[in-house]
MARMARMI-375622 format. One record per residue (C-alpha): residue in one letter; x, y, z. Coordinates in steps of 0.02 Angstrom, whole numbers, padded with zeros to 5 digits, always signed. Layout:
// residues N
AXYZ;...
This chain:
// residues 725
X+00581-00647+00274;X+00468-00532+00373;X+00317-00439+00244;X+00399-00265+00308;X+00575-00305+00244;X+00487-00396+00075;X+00395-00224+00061;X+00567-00128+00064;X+00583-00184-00130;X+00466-00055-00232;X+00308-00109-00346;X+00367-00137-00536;X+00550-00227-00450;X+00436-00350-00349;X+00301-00374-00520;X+00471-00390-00656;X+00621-00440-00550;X+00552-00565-00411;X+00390-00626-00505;X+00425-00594-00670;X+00475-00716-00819;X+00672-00706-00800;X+00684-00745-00614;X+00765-00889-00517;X+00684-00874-00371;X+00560-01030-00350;X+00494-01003-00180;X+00454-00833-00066;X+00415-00866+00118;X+00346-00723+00231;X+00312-00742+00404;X+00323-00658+00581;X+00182-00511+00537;X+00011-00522+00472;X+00025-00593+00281;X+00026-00435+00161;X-00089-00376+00005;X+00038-00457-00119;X+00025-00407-00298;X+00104-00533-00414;X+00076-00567-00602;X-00040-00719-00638;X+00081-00811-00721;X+00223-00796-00596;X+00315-00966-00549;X+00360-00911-00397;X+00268-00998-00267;X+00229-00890-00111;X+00191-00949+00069;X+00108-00900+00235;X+00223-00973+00373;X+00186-00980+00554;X+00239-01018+00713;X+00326-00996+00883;X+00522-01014+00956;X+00479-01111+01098;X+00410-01228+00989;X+00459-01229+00810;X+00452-01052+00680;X+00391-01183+00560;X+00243-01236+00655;X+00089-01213+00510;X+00111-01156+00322;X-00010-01121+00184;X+00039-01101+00008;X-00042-00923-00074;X-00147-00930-00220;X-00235-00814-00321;X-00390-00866-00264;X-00336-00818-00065;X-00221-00665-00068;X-00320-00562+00029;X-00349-00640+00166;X-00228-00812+00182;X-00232-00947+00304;X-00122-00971+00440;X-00122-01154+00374;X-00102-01312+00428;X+00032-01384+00557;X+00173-01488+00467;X+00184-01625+00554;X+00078-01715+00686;X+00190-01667+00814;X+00121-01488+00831;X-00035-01488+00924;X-00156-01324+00920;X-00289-01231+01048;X-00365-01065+01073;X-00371-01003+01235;X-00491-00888+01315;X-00467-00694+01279;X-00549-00661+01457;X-00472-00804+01573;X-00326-00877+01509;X-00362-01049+01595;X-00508-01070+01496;X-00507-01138+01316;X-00604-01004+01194;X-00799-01068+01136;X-00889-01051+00983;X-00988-00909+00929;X-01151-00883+00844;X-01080-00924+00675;X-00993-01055+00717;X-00806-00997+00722;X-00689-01008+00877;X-00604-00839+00909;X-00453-00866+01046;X-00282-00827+01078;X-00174-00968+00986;X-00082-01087+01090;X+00046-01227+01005;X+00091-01366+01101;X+00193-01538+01060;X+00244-01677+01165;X+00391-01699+01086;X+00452-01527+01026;X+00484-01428+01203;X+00594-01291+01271;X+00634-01254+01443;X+00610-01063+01484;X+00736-01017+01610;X+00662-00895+01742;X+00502-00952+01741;X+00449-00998+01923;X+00305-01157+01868;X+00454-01239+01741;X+00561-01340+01795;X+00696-01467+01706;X+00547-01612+01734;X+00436-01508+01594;X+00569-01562+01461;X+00525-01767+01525;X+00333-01755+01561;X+00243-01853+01412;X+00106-01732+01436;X+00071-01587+01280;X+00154-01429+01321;X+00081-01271+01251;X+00137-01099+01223;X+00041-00943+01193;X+00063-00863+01031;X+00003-00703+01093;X-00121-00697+00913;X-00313-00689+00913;X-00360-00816+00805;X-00505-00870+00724;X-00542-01062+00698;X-00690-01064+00558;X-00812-01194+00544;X-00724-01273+00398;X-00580-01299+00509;X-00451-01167+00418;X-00363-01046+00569;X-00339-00867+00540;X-00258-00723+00611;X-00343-00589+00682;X-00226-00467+00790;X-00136-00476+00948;X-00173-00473+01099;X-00191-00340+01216;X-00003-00336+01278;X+00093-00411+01156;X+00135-00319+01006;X+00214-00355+00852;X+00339-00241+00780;X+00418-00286+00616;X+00397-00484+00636;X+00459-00488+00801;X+00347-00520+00955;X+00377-00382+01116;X+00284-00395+01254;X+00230-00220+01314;X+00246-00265+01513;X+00411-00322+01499;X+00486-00163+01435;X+00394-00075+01561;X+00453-00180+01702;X+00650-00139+01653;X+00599+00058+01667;X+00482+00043+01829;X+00641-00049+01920;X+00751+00093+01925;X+00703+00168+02106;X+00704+00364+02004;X+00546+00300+01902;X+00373+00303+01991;X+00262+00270+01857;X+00283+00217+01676;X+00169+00161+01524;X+00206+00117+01365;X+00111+00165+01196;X+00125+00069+01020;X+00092+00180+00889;X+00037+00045+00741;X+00016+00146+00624;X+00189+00224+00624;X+00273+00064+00703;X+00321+00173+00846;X+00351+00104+01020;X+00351+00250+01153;X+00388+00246+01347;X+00327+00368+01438;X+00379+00381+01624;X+00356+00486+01779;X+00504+00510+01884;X+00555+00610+02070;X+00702+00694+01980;X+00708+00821+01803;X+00895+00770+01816;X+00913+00731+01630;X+01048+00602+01649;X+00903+00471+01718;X+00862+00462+01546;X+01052+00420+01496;X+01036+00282+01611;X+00873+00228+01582;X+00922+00201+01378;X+01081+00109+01448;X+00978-00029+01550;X+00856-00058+01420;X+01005-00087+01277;X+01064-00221+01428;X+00919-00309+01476;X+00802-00297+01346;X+00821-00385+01147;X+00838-00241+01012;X+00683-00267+00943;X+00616-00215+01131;X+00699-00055+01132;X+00563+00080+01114;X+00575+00215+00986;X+00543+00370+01106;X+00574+00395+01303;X+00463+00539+01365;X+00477+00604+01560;X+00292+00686+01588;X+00204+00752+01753;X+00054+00650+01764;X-00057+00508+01650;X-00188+00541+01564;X-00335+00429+01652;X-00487+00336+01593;X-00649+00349+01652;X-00614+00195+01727;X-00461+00257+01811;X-00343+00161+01735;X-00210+00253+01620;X-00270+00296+01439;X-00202+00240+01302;X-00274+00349+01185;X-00232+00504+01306;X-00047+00450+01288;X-00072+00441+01088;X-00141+00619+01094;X+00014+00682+01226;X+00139+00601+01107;X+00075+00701+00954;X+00081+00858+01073;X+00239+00847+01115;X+00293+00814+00930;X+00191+00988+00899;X+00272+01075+01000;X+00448+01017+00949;X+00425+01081+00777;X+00332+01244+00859;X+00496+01267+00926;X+00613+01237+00778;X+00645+01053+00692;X+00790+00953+00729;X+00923+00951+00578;X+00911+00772+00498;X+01089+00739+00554;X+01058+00798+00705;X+00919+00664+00717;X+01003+00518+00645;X+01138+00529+00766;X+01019+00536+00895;X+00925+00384+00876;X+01096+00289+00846;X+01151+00355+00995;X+00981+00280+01080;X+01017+00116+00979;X+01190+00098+01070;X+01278+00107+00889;X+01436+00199+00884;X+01419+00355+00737;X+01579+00455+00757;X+01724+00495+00646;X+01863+00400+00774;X+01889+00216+00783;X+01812+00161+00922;X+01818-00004+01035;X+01680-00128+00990;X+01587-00239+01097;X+01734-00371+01131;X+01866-00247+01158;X+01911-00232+00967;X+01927-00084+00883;X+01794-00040+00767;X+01886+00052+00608;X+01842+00202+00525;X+01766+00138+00366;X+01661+00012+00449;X+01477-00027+00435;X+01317-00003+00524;X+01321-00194+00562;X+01509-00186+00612;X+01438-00051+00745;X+01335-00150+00841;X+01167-00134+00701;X+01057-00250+00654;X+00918-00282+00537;X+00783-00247+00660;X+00885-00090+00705;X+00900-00043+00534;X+00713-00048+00518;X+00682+00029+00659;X+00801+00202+00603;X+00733+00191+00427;X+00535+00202+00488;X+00591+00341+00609;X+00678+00448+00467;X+00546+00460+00365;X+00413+00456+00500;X+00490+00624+00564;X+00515+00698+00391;X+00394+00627+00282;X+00481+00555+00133;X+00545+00391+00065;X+00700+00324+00067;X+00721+00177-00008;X+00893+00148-00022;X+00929+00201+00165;X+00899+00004+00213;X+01023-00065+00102;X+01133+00050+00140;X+01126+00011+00327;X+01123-00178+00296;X+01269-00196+00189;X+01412-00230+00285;X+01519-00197+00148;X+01438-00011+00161;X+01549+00130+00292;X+01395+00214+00392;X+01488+00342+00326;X+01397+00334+00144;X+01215+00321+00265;X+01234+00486+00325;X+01287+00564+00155;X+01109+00470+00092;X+01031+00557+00219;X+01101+00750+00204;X+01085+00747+00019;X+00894+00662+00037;X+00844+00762+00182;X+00811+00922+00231;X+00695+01008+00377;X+00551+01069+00245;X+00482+00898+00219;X+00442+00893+00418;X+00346+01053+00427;X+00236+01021+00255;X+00220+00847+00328;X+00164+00863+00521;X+00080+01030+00443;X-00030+00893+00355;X-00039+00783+00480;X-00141+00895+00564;X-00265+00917+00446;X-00304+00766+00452;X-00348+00731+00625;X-00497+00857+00621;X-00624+00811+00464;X-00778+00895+00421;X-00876+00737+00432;X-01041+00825+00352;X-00955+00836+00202;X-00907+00644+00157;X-01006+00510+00215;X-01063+00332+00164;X-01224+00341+00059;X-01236+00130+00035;X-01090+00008+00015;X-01080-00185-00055;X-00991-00332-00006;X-00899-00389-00157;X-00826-00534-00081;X-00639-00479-00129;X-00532-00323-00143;X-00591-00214-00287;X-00439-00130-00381;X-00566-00071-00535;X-00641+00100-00569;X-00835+00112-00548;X-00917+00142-00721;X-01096+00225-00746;X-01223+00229-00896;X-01391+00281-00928;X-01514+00129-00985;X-01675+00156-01089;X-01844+00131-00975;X-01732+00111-00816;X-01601+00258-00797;X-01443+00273-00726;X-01341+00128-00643;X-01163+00083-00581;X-01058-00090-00615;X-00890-00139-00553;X-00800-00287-00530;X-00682-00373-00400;X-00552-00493-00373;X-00681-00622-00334;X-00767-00614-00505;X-00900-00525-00438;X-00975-00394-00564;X-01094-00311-00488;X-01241-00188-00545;X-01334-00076-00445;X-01462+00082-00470;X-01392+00247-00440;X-01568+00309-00398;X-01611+00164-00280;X-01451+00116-00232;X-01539-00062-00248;X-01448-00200-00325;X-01489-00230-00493;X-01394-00393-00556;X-01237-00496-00495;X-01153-00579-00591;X-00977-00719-00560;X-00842-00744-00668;X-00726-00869-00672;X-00583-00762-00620;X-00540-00614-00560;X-00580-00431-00645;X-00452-00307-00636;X-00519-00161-00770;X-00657-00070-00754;X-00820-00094-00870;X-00827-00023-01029;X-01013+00014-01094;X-01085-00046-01289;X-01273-00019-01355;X-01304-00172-01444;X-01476-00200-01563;X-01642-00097-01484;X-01530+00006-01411;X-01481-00124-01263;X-01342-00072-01179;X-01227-00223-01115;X-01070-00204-01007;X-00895-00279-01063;X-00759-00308-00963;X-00590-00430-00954;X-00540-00553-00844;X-00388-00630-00767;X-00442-00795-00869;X-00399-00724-01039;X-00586-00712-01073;X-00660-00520-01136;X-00864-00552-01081;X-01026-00467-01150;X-01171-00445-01027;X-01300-00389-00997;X-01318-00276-00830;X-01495-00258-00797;X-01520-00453-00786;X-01334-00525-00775;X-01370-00642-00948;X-01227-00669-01043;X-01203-00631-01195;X-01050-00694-01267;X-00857-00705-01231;X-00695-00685-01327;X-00534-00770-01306;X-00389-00666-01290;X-00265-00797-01228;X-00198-00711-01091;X-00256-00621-00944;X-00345-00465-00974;X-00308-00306-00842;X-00334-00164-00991;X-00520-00088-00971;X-00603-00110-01165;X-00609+00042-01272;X-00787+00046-01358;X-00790+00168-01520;X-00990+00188-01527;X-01014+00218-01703;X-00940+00073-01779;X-00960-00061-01621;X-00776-00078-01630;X-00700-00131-01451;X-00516-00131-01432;X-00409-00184-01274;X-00250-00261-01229;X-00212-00408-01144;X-00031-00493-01064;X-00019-00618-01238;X+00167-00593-01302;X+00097-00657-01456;X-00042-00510-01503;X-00049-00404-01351;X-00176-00284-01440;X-00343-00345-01492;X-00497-00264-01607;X-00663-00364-01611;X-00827-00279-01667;X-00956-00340-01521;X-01135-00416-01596;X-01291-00442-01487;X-01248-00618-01463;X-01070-00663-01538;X-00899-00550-01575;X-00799-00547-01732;X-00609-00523-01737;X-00565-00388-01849;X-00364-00408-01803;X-00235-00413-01678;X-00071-00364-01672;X+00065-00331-01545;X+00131-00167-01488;X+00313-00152-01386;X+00369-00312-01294;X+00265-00323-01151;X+00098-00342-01102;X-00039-00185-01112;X-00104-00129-00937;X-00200+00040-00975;X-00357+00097-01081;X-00304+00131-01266;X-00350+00317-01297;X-00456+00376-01464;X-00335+00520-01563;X-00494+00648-01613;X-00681+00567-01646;X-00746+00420-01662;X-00718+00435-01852;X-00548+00479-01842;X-00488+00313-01873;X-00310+00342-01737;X-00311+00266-01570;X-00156+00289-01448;X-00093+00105-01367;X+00018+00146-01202;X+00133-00041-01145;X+00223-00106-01009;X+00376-00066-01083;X+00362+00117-01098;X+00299+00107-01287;X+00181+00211-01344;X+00100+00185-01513;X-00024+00255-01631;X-00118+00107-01709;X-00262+00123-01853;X-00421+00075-01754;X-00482-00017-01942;X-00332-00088-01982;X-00210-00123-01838;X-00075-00051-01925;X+00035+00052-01834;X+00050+00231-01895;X+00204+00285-01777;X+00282+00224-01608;X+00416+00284-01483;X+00468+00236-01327;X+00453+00358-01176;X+00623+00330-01118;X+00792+00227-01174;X+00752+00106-00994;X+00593+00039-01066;X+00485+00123-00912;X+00329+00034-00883;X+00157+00148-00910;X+00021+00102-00781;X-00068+00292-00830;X-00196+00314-00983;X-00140+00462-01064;X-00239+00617-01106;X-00272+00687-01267;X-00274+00879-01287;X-00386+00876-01454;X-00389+01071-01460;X-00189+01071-01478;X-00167+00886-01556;X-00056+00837-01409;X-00043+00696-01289;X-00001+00698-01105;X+00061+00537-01030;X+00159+00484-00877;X+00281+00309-00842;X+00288+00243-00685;X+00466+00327-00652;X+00353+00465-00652;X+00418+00563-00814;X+00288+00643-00869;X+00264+00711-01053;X+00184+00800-01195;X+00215+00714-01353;X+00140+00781-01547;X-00006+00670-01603;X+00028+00680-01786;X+00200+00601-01767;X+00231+00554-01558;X+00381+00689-01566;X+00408+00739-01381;X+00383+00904-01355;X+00421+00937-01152;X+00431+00827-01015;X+00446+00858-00817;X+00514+00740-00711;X+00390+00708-00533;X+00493+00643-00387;X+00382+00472-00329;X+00316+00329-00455;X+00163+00370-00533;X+00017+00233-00564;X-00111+00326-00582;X-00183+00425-00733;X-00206+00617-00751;X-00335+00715-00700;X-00375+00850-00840;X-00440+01040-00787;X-00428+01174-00920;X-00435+01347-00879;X-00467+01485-00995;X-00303+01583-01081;X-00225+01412-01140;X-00189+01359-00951;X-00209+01166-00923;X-00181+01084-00761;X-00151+00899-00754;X-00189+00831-00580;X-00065+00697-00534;X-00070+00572-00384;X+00100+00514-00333;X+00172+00361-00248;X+00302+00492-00141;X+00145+00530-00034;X+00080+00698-00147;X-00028+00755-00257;X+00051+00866-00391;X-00023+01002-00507;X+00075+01009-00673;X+00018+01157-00745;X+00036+01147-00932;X+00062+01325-01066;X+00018+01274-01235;X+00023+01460-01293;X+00179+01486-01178;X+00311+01369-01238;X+00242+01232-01205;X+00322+01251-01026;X+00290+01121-00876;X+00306+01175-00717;X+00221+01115-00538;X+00075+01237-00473;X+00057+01165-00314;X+00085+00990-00204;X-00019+00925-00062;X+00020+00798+00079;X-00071+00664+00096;X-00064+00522+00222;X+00011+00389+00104;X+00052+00335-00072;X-00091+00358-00214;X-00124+00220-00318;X-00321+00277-00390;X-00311+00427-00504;X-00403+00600-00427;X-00544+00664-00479;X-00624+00825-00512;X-00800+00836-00409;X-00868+01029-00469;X-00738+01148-00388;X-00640+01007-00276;X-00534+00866-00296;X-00560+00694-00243;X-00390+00615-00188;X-00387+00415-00114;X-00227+00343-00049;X-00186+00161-00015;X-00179+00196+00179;X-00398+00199+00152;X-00396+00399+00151;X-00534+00505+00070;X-00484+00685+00022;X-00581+00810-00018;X-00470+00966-00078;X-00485+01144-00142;X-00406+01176-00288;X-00422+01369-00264;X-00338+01379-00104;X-00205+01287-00169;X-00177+01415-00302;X-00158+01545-00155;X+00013+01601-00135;X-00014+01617+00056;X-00058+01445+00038;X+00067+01361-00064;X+00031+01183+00011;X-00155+01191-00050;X-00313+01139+00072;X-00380+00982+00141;X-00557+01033+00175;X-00581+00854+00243;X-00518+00661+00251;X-00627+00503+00289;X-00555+00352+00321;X-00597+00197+00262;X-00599+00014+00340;X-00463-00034+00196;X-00348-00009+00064;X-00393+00103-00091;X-00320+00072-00240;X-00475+00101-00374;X-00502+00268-00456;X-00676+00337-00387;X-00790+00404-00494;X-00892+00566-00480;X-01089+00583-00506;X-01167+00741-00472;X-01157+00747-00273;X-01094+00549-00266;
């Protein structure tokens, strides 16, 4: 299975379906793209693996088995058997083999070769029927760059220049091009790959505007090329953008092709039947109402399928990115749909008129162009740290005596590191034995030391201290900890949860150099994921516990007993969120992942409104209160937006959305409030800074993106706002 079909399933089916406890899957294999960021609970059975190769020698040519010490970035592996022979070629002169660099690594384009495994590849003019006999190695490009380290483990590092690869399957760019140049009407072509979008567009120049060349040019391509070769968009232009060089630009054709897409919706947007019958009808793929003959004279009946059409899997793929490309939405059940041949096309395009409508295109590309013009002065990179692995956890500041402000976090690597906010000067490092998920909670111990704790995947809660990375003490949870610790100052209590299914919730008062348990218990059925919540002061005795299984729970912070419990919905709904509590009006806000969102009575856990958001929601709220009993509750969702729920107390309690924003892809990290302006980071590596004011501007219903920086990767930890920083 490719990593963009795998990807098709959504977050919490992947973590409790595939991975989780009750499944009988026992092994996952992904191959034909670059291996993905996968997410999968620690003590999943499911083994996963990397597998790599090439058809003209064997698919199964290398493999390497994922672990959770290499997820993000995994090995090509190592060949199978000794009959697969490896070598990187030159990027600059194919006939040369690549050399090492400075560090000692060999970057080339991957070539695997066997003397025994070999193909004959008809139409090529130096292979003959002999090449099968000769005893000699025969090796094929890949078409990868690949780096060869020092310790002798290969890894992928992109493609080269004109071979793309578009949803696992490899397409050369020339030879697309060389079935449009041959039609005498064409004088020029070029092609563009979009990456980003997965978009493959031709663009050609031709001595006729006779619109039927296009009709024919679709018609050849659907004959001579594989469907995975079939580009996305044909576009007849005048003339090619040039380089300095002369040569035709690529990124001139990138800018044409979003021109062109401007002035499409500047001239009214297509109706999203309109447009799936379009790209069908560039697919080759029957779509009306009538039987119709199929491709060996049968006819096709009325009721029949996308596959019983003529569609396939990469076809399917390739209409599903291009729907919501154009209108900016998800539609997850589109693919299975299409793939099901037991499914009439029929119920597709019902999916897609009920699902779809022209609005989401113009809010969309309307954002879209926001984006491509930042005001750089007002986000840039101050200092940054290599952390060895990704870093899912939130940053968390304190003020120490004699020394002043600083910063920790952790990362998947163990890494917790400490640095000077006045400096920006490291101030300790230190490595634990797995990885750290939760942020770091903050405790002043005896002489008013402050020490940092924080949980990690190896069931262990630690005590440090961050100014010279001792250790203090640990604390066995016996199971891996994700939940960041809640410290209640005044009486040194910390309490977190962990994924035991013995006592997922766990109170220990922390001591300069040991911990005491004061009790565990467990709350709901599954494990705890966010930050238990204090109901009122520190005194108040209350704290709110928020599961995996939609339970939430008011638990005596002295005791452990539970004072009252509910569930947020009858489906058991994971919460990823911390909720919010609304002291003033002794109310909680909370959201599950199915992105309910609620206000529920603290006394009791009554629900007193609720408003259903349209995306999953990880994150946790973002809390603004305005005067006259007005509350906004700052929501990032994983539909693409960022939603205002603006919350009446005094009014009915009423729930209702202020405004949404665009944004260029799913939010994981929860926004924050910088002075006036939001901060908004989505998984795509996008920093947002937005004005809440405009947003409240009728003549601006879809709010402001003042700016958007983008980062070299993924963003999936909630930032954290210091004065200007």
């Amino acid at each position: 299975m490719t990593p963009s079909m795998f990807a098709r399933w959504d977050t919490i089916d992947a973590s409790q379906v595939i991975f989780g406890p009750q499944t009988t899957l026992r092994i996952l294999v992904l191959g034909g793209e670059p291996f993905p960021m996968l997410k999968r609970p620690a003590e999943s059975r499911v083994r996963v693996y990397n597998i790599y190769g090439i058809t003209e020698v064997s698919c199964w040519s290398m493999i390497q088995q994922m672990t959770h010490e290499n997820d993000s970035d995994v090995p090509l592996g190592k060949p199978l058997d000794c009959s697969i022979m490896l070598q990187l070629g030159n990027l600059d002169d194919e006939r040369l083999q690549a050399e090492k660099n400075s560090v000692g690594s060999t970057v080339g384009e991957l070539r695997i070769g066997s003397c025994s495994r070999k193909c004959l590849i008809l139409g090529k003019a130096d292979e003959t029927y002999d090449t099968l006999f000769t005893k000699d190695v025969v090796y094929r490009p890949t078409g990868d760059v690949v780096e060869l380290t020092r310790e002798g483990t290969y890894y992928y590092r992109g493609r080269c220049n004109r071979v793309i690869k578009r949803f696992g399957w490899r397409v050369s760019l020339s030879e697309v091009e060389t079935v449009v140049q041959s039609h005498p009407s064409v004088l020029q072509c070029a092609s563009c790959f979009i990456s980003e979008q997965n978009r493959l567009v031709i663009f050609f120049k031709a001595d006729s505007n006779d619109h039927s060349l296009q009709e024919t040019l679709w018609r050849e391509m659907r004959a001579k090329l594989r469907p995975e070769s079939i580009p996305d968009r044909l576009l007849q232009i005048n003339k090619f953008p040039l380089s300095a060089h002369g040569k035709v630009c690529d990124d001139g054709l990138r800018q044409m092709y979003e021109q062109i897409k401007q002035r499409t919706l500047a001239i009214g947007g297509i109706l999203p039947l309109d447009f799936f019958r379009a790209e069908l009808s560039a697919m080759g793929i029957a779509h009306d109402q009538l039987p119709v003959k199929g491709t060996e004279n049968k006819k096709i009946k009325l009721n029949s399928s996308f596959i019983d059409r003529g569609g396939t899997s990469f076809a399917a793929l390739r209409l599903h990115n291009a729907l919501e490309d154009k209108f900016k939405l998800q539609l997850p059940e589109l693919i299975t749909l299409l793939i099901d041949p037991a499914i009439p096309l029929e119920e597709a395009f019902k999916y897609v008129e009920l699902n779809v409508s022209t609005t989401n295109t113009c809010s969309g590309e309307a954002e879209a162009r926001k984006h491509k013009s930042p005001n750089d002065s007002l986000l840039s990179v101050v200092s940054h740290y290599n952390l060895e692995k990704c870093i899912d956890s939130r940053p968390s500041i304190t003020f120490c005596k004699n020394f002043g402000q600083i910063l920790t976090i952790g990362s998947h690597s163990g890494m917790v590191l400490t640095i000077s906010i006045a400096t920006n000067t490291v101030v300790s490092s230190i490595l634990l034995p797995d990885r750290v998920e939760c942020a770091v909670s903050f405790i002043t111990l005896e002489n008013d030391a402050v020490h940092g704790v924080v949980g990690c995947y190896d069931g262990f809660l630690y005590c440090f201290n961050p100014l010279d990375g001792s250790h203090a003490w640990k604390y066995d949870a016996g199971a891996m900890i994700k939940c960041t610790p809640l410290v209640m100052p005044q009486s040194k209590l910390i309490i977190f949860g962990c994924y035991s299914t013995v006592a997922n919730l766990h109170c220990i008062v922390g001591e300069k150099s040991s911990s005491r348990l004061c009790w565990k218990v467990q709350i709901g059925t599954k494990p705890i994921l966010s930050q238990p919540l204090i109901l009122g002061g520190d005194s108040e005795g209350l704290i709110l516990v928020a599961t995996l299984d939609g339970t939430l729970a008011a638990v005596s912070a002295s005791t452990g007993r539970c004072v009252w419990r509910r569930a947020m919905s009858s489906r058991n709904i994971p919460i990823f969120s911390t909720p919010t509590f609304l002291a003033e009006y002794n109310k909680i806000a909370c959201c599950g992942v199915d992105g309910t969102f609620g206000i529920y009575d603290a006394l009791g856990g009554m629900e007193i409104s609720n408003h259903k958001l349209p995306g999953n929601v990880f994150s946790s709220l973002e809390t603004i209160k305005h005067p006259n009993d007005r509350i906004h509750f700052i929501v990032g969702c994983y539909d693409r937006n960022v939603y205002c729920i603006e919350y009446l107390p005094a009014d009915g309690d009423m729930l209702l959305v202020k405004w949404c924003i665009k944004v260029q892809s799913q939010i994981y990290a929860t926004p924050r409030s910088i002075k006036s302006r939001l901060i908004v980071c989505t998984t795509s590596g996008w920093i947002n800074l937005i004005d809440p004011s405009e947003c409240d501007d009728e003549a601006k219903p879809d709010g402001k993106i003042i700016t958007a920086m983008k980062m070299k990767g993924e963003l999936f930890a909630t930032p954290v706002v210091h004065d200007d920083l």
